[in-house]
C-alpha positions in Angstrom: 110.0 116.7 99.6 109.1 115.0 103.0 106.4 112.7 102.9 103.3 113.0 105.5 103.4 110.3 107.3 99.6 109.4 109.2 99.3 107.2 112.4 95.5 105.4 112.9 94.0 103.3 115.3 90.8 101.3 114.0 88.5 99.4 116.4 88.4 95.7 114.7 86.1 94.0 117.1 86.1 90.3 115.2 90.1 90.6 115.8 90.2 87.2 118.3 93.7 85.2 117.6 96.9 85.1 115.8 95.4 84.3 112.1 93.1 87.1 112.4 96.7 89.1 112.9 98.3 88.0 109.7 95.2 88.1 107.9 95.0 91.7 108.4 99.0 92.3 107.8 98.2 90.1 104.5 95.4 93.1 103.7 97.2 95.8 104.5 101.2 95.6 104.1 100.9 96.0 100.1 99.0 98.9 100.0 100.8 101.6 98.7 102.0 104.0 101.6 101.6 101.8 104.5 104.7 101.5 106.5 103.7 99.2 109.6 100.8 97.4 110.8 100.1 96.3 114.3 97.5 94.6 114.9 96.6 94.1 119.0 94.3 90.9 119.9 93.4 92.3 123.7 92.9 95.6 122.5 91.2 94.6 119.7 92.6 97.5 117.2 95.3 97.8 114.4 97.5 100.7 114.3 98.7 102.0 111.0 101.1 104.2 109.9 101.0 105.0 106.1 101.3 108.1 103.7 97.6 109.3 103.2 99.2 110.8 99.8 99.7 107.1 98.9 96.7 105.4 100.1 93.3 106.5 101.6 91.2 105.3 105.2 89.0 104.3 102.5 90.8 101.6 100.6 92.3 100.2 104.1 88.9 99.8 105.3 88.0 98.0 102.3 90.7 96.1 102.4 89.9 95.6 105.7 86.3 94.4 104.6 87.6 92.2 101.7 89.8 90.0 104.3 86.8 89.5 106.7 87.0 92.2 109.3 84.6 95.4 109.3 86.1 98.6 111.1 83.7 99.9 113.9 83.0 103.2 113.8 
């Protein structure tokens, strides 16, 4: 069975230098499902691409939360 594989971009606008970057890999690379994170400091965004069968936008935005940095919607 092929697995669904999702891509995101999230608006992170307190995303400012390179700690903010691995903080947010540190949140997000061991949730289940998520293949690759990049996170862009001038852009101010992470892209994601995970398997929403594994994880949901839910849990990344509170993980998201829990490490400091709130989505914007």
């Amino acid at each position: 069975m092929a697995t669904t594989i999702e891509e995101v971009t999230l608006s992170v606008p307190d995303v400012s230098c390179e700690h903010c970057v691995n903080a947010i890999d540190k949140a997000l690379s061991p949730l289940a499902g998520v293949e690759q994170v990049e996170t862009s400091i001038p852009a101010k965004t992470v892209h994601l691409r995970y398997d929403p069968t594994q994880t949901s936008m839910q849990q990344i935005e509170t993980a998201l939360d829990d490490a400091g940095y709130t989505v914007a919607k």
